[in-house]
C-alpha positions as CSV (number, residue, x, y, z in Angstrom):
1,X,85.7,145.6,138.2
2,X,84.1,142.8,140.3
3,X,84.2,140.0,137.3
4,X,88.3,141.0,136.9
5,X,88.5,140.5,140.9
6,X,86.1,137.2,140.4
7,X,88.9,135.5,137.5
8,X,92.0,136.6,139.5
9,X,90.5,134.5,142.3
10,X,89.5,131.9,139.9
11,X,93.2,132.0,138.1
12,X,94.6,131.0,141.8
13,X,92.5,128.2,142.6
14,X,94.7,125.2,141.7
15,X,92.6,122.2,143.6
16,X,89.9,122.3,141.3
17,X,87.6,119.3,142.8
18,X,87.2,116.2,143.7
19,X,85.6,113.1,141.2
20,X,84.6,109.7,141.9
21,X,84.7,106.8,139.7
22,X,82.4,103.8,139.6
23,X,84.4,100.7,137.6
24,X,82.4,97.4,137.0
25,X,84.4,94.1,136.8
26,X,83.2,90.9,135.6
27,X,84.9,87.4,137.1
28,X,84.7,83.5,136.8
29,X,84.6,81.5,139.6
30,X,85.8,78.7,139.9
31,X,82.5,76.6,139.0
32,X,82.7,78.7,135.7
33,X,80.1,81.5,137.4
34,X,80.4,85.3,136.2
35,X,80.1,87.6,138.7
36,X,80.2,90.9,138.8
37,X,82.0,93.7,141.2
38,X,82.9,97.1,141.5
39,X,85.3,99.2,142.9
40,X,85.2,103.2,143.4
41,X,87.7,105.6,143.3
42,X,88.6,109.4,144.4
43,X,90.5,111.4,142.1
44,X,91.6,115.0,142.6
45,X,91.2,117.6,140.1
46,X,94.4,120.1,140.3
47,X,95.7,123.0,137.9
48,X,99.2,123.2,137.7
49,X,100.9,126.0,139.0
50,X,103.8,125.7,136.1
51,X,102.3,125.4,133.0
52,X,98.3,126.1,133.9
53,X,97.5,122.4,132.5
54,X,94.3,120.5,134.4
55,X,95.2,116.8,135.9
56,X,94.6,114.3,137.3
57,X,95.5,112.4,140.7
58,X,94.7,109.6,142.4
59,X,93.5,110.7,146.0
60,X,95.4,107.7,147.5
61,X,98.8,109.3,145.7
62,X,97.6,112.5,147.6
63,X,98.1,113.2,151.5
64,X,94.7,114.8,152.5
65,X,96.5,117.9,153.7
66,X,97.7,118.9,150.3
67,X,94.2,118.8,148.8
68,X,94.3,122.3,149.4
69,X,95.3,125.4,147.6
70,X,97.8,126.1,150.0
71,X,100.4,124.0,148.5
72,X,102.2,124.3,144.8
73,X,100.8,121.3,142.6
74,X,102.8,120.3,139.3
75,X,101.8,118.3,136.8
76,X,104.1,115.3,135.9
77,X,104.7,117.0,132.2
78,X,106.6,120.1,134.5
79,X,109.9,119.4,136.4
80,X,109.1,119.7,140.1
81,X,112.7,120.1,141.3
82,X,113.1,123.3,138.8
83,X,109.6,124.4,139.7
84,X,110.9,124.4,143.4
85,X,113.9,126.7,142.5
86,X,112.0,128.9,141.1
87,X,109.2,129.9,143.9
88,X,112.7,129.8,146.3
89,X,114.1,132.4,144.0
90,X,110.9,134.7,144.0
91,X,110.3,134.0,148.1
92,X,114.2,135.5,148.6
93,X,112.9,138.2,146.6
94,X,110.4,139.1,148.6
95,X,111.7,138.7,151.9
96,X,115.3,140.7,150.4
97,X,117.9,137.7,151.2
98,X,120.2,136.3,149.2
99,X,120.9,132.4,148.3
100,X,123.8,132.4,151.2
101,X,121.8,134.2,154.1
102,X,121.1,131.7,156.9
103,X,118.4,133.1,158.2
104,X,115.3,130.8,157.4
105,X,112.8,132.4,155.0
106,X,109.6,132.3,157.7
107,X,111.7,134.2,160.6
108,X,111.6,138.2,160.4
């Protein structure tokens, strides 16, 4: 009973983690000198909430505040805009309005 609880949890996570990433680069200088630098980078780890496929983004292409699971995250294989319509379709369901009710979905 506890390990079904455990993966129903787990099946809703959808920010997964966060990696970094080390990348060495080698230059010439003027005087014909290599040298070498590096430059790190954050990516975030999601689960999309459309298909159920693991990605990849950039945490610069992120706003910190969406790092969460909180908020939907789609994958750029899914089509955001029809992913949209359908969580608006299932939140009218719950809260019993229909597409030409006024009333803002938050307010009771």
């Amino acid at each position: 009973m506890i390990s079904m609880y455990l993966l129903n949890i787990l099946e809703d996570i959808m920010f997964i983690e966060t990696l970094k990433t080390l990348r060495l680069y080698e230059r010439q200088s003027k005087l014909g000198v290599y040298h070498t630098f590096k430059r790190k980078n954050l990516l975030y780890v999601f689960r999309c909430d459309c298909c159920g496929v693991t990605f990849l983004r950039p945490r610069s292409k992120v706003d910190p505040e969406r790092a969460t699971n909180d908020y939907k995250h789609v994958c750029s294989f899914c089509d955001s805009k029809r992913f949209a319509q359908k969580v608006g379709v299932r939140m009218r369901k719950i809260y019993r309005t229909d597409a030409s009710s006024d009333r803002p979905i938050g307010s009771s």
